[in-house]
mmCIF file of the N, C-alpha and C atoms, coordinates in Angstrom:
data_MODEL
# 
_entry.id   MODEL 
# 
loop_
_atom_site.group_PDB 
_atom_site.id 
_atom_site.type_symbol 
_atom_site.label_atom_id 
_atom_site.label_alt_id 
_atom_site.label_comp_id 
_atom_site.label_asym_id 
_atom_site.label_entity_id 
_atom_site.label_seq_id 
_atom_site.pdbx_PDB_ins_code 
_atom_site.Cartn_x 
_atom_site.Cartn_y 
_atom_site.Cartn_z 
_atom_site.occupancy 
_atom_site.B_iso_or_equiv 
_atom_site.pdbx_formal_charge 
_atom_site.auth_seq_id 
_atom_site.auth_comp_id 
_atom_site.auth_asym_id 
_atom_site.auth_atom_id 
_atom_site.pdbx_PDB_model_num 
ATOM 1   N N  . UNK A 1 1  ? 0.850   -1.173 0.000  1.00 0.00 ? 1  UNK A N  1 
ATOM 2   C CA . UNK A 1 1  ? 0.000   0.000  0.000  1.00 0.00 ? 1  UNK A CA 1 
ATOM 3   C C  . UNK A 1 1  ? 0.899   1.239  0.000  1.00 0.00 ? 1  UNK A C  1 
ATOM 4   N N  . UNK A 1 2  ? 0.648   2.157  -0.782 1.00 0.00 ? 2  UNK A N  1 
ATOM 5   C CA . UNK A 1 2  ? 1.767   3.358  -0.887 1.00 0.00 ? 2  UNK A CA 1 
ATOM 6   C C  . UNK A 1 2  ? 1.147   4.725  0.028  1.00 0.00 ? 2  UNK A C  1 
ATOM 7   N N  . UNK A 1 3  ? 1.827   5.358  0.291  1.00 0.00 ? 3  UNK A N  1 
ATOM 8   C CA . UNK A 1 3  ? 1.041   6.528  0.843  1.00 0.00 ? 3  UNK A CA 1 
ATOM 9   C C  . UNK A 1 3  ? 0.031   7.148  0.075  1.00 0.00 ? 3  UNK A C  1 
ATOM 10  N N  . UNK A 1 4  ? -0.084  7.504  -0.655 1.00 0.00 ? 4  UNK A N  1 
ATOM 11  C CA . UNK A 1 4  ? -0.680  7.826  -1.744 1.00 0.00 ? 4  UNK A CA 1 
ATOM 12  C C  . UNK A 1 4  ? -2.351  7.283  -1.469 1.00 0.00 ? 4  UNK A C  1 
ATOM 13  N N  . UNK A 1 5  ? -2.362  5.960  -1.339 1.00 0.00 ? 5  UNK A N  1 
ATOM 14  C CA . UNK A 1 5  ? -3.543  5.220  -1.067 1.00 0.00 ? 5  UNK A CA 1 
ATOM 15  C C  . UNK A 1 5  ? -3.682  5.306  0.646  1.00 0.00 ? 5  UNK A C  1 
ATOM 16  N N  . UNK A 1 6  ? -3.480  5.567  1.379  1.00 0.00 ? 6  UNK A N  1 
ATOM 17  C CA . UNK A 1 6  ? -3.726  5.830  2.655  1.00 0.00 ? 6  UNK A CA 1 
ATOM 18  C C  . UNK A 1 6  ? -4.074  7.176  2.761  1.00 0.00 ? 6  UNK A C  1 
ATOM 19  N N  . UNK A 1 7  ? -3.436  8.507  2.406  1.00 0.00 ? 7  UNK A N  1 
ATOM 20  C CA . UNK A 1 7  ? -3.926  9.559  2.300  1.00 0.00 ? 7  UNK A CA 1 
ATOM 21  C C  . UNK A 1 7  ? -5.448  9.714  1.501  1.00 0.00 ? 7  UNK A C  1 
ATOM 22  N N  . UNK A 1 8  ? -5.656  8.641  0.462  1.00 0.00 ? 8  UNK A N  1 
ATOM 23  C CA . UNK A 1 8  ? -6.982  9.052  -0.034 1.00 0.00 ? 8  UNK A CA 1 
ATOM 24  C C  . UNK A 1 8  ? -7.821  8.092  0.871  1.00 0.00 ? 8  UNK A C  1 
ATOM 25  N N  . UNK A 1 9  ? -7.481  7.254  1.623  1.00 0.00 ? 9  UNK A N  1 
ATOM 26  C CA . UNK A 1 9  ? -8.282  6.852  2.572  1.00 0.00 ? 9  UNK A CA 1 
ATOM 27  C C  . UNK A 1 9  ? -8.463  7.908  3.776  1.00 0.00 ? 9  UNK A C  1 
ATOM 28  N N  . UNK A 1 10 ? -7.843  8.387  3.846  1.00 0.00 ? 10 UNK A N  1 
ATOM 29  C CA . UNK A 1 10 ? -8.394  8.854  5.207  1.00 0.00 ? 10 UNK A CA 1 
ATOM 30  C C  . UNK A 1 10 ? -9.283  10.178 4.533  1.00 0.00 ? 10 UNK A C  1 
ATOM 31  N N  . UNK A 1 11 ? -8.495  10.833 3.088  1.00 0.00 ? 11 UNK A N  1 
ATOM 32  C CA . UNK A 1 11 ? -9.302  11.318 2.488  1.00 0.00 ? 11 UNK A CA 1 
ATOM 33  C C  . UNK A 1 11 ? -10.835 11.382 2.465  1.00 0.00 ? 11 UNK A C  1 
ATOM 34  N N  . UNK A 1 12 ? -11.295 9.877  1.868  1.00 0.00 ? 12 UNK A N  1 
ATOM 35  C CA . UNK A 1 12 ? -12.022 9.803  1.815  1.00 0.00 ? 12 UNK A CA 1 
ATOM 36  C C  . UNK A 1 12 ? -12.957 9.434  3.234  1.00 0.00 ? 12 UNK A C  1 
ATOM 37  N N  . UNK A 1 13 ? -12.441 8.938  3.979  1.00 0.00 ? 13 UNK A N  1 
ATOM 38  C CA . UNK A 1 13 ? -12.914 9.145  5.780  1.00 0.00 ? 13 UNK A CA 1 
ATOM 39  C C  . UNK A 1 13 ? -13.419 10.352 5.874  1.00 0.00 ? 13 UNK A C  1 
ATOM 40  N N  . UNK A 1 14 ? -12.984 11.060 5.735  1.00 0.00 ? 14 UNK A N  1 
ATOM 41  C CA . UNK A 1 14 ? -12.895 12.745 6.291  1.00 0.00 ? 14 UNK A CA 1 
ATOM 42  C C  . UNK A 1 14 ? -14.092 13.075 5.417  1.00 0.00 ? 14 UNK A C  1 
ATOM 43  N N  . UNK A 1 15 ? -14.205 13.253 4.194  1.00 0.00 ? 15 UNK A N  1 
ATOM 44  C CA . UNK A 1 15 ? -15.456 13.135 3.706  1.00 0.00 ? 15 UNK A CA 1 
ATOM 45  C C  . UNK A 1 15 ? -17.055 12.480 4.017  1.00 0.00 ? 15 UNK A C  1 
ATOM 46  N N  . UNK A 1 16 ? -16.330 11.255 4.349  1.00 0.00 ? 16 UNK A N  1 
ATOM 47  C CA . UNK A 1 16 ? -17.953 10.742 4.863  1.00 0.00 ? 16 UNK A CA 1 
ATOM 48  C C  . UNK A 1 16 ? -18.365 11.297 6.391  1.00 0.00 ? 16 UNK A C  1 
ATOM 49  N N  . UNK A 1 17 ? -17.070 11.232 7.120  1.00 0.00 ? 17 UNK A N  1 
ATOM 50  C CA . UNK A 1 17 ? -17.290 12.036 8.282  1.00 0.00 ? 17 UNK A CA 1 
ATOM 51  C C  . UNK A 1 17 ? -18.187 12.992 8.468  1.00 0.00 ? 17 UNK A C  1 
ATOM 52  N N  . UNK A 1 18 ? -17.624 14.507 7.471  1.00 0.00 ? 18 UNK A N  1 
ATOM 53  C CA . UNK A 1 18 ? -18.375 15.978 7.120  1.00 0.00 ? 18 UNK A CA 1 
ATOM 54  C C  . UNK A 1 18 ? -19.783 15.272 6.615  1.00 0.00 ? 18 UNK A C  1 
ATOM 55  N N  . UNK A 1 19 ? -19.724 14.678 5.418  1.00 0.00 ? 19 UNK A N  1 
ATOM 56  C CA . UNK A 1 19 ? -21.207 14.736 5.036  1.00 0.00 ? 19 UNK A CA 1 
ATOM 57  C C  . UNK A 1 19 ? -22.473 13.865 6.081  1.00 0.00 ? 19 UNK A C  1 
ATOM 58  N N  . UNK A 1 20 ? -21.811 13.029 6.723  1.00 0.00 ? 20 UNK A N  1 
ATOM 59  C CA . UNK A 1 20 ? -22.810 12.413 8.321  1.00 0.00 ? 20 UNK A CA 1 
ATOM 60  C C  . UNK A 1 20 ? -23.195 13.934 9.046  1.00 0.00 ? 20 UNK A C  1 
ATOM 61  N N  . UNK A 1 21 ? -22.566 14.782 9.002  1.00 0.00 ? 21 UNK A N  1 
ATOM 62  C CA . UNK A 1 21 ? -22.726 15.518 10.493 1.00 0.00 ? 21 UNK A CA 1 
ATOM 63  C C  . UNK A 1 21 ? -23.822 16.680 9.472  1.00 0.00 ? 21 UNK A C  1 
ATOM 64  N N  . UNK A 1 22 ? -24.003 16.437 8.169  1.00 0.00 ? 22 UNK A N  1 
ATOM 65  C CA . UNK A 1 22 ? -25.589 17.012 7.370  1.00 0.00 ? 22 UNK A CA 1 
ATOM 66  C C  . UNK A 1 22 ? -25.770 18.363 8.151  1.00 0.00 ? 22 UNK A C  1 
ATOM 67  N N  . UNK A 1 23 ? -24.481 18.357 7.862  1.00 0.00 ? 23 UNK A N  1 
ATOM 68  C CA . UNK A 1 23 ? -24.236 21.155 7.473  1.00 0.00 ? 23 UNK A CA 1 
ATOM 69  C C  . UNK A 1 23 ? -23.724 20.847 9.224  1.00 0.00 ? 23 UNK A C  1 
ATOM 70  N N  . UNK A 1 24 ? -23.719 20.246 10.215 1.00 0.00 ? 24 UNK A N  1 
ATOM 71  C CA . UNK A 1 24 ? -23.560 20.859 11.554 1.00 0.00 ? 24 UNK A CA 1 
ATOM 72  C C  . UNK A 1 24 ? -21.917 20.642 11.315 1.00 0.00 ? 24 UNK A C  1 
ATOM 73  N N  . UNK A 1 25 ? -21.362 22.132 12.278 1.00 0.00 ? 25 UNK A N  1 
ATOM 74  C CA . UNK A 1 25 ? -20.542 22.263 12.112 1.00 0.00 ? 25 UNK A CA 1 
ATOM 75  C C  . UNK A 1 25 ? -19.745 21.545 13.069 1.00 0.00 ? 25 UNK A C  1 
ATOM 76  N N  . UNK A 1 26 ? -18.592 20.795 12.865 1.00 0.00 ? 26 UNK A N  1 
ATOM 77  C CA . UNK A 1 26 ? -17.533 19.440 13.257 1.00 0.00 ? 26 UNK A CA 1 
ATOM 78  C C  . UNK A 1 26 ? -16.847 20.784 14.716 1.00 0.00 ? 26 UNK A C  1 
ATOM 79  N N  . UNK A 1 27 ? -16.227 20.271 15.332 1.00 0.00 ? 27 UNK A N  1 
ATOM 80  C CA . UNK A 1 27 ? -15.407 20.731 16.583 1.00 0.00 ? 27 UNK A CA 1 
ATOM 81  C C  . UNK A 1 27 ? -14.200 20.185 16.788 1.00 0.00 ? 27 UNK A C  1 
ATOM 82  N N  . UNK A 1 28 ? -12.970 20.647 17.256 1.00 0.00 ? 28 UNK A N  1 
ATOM 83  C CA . UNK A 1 28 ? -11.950 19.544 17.504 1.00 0.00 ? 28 UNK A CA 1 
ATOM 84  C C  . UNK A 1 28 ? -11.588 18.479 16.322 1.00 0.00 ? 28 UNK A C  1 
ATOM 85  N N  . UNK A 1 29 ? -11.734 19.017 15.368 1.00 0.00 ? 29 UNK A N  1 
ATOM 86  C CA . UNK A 1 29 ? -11.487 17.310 14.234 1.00 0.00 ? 29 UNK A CA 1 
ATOM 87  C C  . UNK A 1 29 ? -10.007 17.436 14.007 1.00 0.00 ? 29 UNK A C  1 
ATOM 88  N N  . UNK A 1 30 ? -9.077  18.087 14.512 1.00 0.00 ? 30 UNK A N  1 
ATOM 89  C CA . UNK A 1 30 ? -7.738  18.132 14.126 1.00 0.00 ? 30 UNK A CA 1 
ATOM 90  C C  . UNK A 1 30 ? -7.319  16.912 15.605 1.00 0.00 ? 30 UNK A C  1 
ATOM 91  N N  . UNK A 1 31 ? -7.594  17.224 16.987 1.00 0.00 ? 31 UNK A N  1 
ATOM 92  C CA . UNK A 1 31 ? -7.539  16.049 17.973 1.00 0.00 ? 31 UNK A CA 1 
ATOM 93  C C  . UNK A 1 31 ? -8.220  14.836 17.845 1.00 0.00 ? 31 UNK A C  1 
ATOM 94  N N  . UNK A 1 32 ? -9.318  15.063 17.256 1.00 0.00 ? 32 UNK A N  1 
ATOM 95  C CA . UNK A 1 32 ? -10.070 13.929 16.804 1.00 0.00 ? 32 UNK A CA 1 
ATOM 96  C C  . UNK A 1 32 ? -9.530  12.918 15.838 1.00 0.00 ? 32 UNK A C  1 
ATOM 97  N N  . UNK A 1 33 ? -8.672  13.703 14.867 1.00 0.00 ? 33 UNK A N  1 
ATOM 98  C CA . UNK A 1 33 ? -8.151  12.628 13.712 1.00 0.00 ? 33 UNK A CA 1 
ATOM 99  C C  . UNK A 1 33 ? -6.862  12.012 14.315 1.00 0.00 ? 33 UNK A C  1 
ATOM 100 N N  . UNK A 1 34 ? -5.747  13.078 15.527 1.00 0.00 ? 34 UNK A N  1 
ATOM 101 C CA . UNK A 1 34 ? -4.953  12.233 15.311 1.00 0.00 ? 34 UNK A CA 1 
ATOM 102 C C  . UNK A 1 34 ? -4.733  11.379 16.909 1.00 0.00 ? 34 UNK A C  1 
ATOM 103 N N  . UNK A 1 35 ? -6.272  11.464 17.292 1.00 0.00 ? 35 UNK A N  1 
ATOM 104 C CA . UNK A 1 35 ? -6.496  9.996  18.294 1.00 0.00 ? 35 UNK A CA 1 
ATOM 105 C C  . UNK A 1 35 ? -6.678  9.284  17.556 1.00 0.00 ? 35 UNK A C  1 
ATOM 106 N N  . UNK A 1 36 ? -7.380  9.227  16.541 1.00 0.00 ? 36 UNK A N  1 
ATOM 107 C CA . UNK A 1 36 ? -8.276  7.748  15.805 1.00 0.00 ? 36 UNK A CA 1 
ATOM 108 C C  . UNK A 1 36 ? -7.333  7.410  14.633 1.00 0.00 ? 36 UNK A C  1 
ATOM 109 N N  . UNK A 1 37 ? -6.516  7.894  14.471 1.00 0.00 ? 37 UNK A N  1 
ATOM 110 C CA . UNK A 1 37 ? -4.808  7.967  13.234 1.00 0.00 ? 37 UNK A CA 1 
ATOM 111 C C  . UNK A 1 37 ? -3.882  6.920  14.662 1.00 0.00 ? 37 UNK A C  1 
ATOM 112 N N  . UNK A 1 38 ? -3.660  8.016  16.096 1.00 0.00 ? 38 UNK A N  1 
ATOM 113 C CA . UNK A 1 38 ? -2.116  7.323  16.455 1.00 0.00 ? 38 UNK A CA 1 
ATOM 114 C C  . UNK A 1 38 ? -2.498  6.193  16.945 1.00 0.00 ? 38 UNK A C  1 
ATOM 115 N N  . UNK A 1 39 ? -3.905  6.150  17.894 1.00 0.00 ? 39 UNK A N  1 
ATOM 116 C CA . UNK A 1 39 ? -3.761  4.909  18.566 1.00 0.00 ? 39 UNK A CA 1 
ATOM 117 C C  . UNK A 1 39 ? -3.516  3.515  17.593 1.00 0.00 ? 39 UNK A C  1 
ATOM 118 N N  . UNK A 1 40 ? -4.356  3.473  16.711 1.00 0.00 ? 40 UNK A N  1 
ATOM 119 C CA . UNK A 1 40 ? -4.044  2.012  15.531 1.00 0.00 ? 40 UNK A CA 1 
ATOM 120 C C  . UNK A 1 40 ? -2.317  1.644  15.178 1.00 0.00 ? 40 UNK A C  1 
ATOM 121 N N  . UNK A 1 41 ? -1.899  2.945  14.824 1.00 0.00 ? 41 UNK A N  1 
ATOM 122 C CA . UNK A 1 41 ? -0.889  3.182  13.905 1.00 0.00 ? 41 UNK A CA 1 
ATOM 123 C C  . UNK A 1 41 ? 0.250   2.595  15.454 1.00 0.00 ? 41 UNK A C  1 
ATOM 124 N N  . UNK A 1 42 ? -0.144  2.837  17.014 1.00 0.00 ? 42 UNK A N  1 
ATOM 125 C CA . UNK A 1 42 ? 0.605   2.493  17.588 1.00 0.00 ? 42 UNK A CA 1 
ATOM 126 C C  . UNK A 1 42 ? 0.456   0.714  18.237 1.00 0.00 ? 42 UNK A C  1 
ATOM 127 N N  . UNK A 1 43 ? -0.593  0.473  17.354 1.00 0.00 ? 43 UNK A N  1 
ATOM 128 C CA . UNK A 1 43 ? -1.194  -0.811 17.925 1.00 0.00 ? 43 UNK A CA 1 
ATOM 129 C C  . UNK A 1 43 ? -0.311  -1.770 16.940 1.00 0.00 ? 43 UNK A C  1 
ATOM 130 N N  . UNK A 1 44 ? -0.498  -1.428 15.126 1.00 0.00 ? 44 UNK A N  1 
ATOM 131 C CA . UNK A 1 44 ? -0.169  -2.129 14.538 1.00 0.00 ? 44 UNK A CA 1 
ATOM 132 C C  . UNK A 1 44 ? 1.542   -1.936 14.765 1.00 0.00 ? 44 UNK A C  1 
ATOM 133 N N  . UNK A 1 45 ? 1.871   -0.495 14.547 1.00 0.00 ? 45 UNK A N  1 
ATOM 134 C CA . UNK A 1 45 ? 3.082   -0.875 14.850 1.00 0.00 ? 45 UNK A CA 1 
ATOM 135 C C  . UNK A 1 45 ? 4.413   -1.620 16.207 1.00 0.00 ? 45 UNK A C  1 
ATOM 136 N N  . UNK A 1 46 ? 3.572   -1.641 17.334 1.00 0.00 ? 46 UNK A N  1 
ATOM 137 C CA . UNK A 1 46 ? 3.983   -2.396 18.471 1.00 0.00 ? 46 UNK A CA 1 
ATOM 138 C C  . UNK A 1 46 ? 3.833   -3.973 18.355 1.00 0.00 ? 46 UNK A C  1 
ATOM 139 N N  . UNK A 1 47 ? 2.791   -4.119 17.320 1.00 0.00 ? 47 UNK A N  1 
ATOM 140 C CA . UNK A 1 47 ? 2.970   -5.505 16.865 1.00 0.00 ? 47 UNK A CA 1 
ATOM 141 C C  . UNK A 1 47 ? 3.802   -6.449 16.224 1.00 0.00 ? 47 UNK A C  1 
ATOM 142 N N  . UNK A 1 48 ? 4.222   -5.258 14.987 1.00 0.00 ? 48 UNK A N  1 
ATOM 143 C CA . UNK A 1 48 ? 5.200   -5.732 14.121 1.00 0.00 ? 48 UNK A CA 1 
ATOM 144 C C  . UNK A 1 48 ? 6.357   -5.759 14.858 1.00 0.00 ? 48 UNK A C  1 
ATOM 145 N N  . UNK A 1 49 ? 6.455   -4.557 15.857 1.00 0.00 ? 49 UNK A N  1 
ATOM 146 C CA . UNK A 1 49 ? 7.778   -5.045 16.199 1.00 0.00 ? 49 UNK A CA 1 
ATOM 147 C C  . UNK A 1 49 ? 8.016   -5.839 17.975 1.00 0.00 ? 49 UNK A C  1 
ATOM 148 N N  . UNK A 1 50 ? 6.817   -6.537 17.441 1.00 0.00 ? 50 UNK A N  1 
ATOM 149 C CA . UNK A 1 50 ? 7.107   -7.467 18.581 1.00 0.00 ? 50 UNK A CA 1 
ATOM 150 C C  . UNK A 1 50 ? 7.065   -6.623 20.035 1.00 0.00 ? 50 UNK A C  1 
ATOM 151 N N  . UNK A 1 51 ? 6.623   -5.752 20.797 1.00 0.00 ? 51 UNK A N  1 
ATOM 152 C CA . UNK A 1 51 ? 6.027   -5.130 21.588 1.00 0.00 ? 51 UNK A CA 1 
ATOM 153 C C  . UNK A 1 51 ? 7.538   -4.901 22.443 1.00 0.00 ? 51 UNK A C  1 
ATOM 154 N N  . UNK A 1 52 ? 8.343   -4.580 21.088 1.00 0.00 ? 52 UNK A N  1 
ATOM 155 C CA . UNK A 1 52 ? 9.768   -3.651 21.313 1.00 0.00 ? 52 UNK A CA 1 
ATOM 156 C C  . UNK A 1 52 ? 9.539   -2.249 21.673 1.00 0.00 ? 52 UNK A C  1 
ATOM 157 N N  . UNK A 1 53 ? 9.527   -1.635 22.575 1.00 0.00 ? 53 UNK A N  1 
ATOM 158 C CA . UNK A 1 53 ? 9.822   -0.468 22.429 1.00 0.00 ? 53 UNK A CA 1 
ATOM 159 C C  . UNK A 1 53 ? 10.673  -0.031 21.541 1.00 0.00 ? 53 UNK A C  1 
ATOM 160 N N  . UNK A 1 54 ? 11.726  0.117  22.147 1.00 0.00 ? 54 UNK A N  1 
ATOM 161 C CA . UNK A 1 54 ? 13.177  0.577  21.203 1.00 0.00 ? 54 UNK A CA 1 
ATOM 162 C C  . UNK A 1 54 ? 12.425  0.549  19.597 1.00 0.00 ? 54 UNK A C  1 
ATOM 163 N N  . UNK A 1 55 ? 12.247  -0.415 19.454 1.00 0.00 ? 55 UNK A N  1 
ATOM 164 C CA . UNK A 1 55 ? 12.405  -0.830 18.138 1.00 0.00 ? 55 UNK A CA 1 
ATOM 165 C C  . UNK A 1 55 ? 11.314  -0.058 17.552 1.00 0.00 ? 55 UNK A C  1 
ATOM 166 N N  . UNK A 1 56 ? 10.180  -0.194 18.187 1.00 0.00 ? 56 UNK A N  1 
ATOM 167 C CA . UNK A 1 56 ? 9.087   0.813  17.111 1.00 0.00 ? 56 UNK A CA 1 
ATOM 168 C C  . UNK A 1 56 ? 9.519   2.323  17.781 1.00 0.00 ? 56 UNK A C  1 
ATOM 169 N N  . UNK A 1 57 ? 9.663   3.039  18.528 1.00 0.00 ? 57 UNK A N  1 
ATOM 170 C CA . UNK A 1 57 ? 10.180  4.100  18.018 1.00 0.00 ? 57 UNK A CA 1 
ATOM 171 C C  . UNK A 1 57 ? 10.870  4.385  17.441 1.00 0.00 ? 57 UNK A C  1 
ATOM 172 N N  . UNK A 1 58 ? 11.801  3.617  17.307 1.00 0.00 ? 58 UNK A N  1 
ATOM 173 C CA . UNK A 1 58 ? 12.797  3.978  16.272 1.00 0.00 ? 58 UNK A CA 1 
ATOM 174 C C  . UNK A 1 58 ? 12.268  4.244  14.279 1.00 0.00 ? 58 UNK A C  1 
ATOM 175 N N  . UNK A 1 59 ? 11.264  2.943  14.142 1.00 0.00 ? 59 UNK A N  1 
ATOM 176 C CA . UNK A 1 59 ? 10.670  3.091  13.501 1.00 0.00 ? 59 UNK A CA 1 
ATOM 177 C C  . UNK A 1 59 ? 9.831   4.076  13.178 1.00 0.00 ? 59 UNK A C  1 
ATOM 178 N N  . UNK A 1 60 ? 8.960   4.481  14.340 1.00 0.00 ? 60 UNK A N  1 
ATOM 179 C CA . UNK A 1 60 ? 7.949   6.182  14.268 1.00 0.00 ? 60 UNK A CA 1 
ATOM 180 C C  . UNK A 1 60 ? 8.754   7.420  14.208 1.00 0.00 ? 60 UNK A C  1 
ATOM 181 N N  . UNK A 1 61 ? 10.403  7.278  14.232 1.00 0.00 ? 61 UNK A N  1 
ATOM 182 C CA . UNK A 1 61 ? 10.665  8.583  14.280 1.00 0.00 ? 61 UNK A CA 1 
ATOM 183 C C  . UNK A 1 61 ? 11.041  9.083  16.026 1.00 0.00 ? 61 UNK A C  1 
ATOM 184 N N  . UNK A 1 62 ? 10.195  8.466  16.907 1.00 0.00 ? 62 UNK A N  1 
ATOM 185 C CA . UNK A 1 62 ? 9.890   9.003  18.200 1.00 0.00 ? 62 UNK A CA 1 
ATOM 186 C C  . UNK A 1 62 ? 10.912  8.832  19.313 1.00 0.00 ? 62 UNK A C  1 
ATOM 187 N N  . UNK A 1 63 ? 11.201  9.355  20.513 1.00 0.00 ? 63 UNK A N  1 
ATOM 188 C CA . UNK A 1 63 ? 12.013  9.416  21.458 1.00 0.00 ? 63 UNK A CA 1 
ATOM 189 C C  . UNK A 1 63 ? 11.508  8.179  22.195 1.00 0.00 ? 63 UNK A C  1 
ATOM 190 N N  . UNK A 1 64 ? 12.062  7.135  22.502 1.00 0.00 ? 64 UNK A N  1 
ATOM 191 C CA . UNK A 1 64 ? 11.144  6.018  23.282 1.00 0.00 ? 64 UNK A CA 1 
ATOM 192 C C  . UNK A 1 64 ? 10.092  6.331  24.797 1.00 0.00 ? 64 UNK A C  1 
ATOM 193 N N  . UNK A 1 65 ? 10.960  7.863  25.382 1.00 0.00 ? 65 UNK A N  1 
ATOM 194 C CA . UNK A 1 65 ? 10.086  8.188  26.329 1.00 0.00 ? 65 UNK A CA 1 
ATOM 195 C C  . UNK A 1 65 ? 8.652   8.570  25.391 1.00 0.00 ? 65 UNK A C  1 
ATOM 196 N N  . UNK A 1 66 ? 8.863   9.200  24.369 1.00 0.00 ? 66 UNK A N  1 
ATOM 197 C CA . UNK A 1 66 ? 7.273   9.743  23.888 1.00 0.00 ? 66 UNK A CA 1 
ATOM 198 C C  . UNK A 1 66 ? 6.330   8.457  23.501 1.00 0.00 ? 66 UNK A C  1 
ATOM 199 N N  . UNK A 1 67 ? 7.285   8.000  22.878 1.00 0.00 ? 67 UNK A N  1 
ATOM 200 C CA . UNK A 1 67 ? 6.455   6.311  22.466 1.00 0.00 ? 67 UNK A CA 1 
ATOM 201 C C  . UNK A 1 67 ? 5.786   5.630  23.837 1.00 0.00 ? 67 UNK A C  1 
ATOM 202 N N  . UNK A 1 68 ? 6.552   5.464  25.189 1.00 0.00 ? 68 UNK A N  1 
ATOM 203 C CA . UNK A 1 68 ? 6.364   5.429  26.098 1.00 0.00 ? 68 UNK A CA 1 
ATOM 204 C C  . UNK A 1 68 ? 4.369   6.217  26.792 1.00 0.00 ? 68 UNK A C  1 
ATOM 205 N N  . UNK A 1 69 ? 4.732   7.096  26.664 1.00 0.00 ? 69 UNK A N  1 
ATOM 206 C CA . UNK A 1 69 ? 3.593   8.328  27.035 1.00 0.00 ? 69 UNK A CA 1 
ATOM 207 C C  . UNK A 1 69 ? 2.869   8.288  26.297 1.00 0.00 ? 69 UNK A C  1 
ATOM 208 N N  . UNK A 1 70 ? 3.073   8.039  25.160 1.00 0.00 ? 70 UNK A N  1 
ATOM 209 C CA . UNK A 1 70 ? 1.538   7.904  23.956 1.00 0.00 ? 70 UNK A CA 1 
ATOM 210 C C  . UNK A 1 70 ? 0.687   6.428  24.166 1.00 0.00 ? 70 UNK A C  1 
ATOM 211 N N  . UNK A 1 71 ? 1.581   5.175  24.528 1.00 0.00 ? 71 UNK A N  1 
ATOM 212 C CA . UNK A 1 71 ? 1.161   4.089  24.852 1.00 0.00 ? 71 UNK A CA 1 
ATOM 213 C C  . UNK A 1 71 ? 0.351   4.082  26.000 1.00 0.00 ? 71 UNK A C  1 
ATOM 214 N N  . UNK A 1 72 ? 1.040   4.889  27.217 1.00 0.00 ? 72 UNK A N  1 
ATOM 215 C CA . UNK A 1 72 ? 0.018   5.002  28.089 1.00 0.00 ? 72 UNK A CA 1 
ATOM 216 C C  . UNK A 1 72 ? -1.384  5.834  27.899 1.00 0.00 ? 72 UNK A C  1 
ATOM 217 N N  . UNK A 1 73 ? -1.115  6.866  27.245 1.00 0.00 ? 73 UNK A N  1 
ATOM 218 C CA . UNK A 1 73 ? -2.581  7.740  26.988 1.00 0.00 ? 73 UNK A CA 1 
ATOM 219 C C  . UNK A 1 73 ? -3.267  6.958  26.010 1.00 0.00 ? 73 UNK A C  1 
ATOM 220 N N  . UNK A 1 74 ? -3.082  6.144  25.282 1.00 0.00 ? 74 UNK A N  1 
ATOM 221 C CA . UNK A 1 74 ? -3.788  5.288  24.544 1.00 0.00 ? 74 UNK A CA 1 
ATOM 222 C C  . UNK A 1 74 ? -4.421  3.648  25.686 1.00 0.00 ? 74 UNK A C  1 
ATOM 223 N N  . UNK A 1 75 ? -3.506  3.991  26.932 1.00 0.00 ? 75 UNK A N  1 
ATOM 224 C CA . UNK A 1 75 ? -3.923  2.496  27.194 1.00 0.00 ? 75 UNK A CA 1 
ATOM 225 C C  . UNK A 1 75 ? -3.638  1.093  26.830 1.00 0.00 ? 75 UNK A C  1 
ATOM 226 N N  . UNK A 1 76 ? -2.522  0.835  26.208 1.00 0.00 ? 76 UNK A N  1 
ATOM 227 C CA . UNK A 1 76 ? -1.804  0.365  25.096 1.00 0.00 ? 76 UNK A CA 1 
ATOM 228 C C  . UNK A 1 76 ? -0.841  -0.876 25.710 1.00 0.00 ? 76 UNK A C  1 
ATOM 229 N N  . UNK A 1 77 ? -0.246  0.199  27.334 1.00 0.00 ? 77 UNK A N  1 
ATOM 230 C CA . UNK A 1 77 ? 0.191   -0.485 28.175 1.00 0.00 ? 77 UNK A CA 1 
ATOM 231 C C  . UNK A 1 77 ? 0.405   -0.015 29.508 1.00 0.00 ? 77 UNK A C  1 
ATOM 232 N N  . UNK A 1 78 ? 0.422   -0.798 30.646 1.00 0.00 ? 78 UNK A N  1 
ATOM 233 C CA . UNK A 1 78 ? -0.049  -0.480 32.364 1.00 0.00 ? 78 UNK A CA 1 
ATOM 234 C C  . UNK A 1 78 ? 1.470   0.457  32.640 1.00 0.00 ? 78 UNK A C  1 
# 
């Protein structure tokens, strides 16, 4: 799957989103997208790497303390 096709997915998310909420105006959809974006993105990726820390932050880019802190605000881990 290339980025390309994930951006028009969420694309197209974001669309059906607006047209459900029929003219009322949305609130917060910038926190809204990237709870319902990181938590998965930290689910699948803690999977792949085998529920490495180190290893998937390294992969996200992230400081392992932040990877750390996002896992907990997601609930992810105790």
């Amino acid at each position: 799957m290339s980025k390309k096709h994930i951006e028009e997915c969420v694309r197209t998310s974001l669309e059906g989103y607006l047209r459900d909420l029929r003219g009322t105006e949305p609130d917060g959809m910038y926190n809204m997208m990237v709870n319902v974006v990181e938590k998965p993105l930290l689910e699948v990726v803690m999977h792949h790497a085998d529920n490495n820390q180190s290893k998937a932050a390294q992969w996200l880019g992230l400081n392992r303390n932040t990877l750390r802190k996002k896992l907990l605000e997601h609930k992810l881990i105790k």
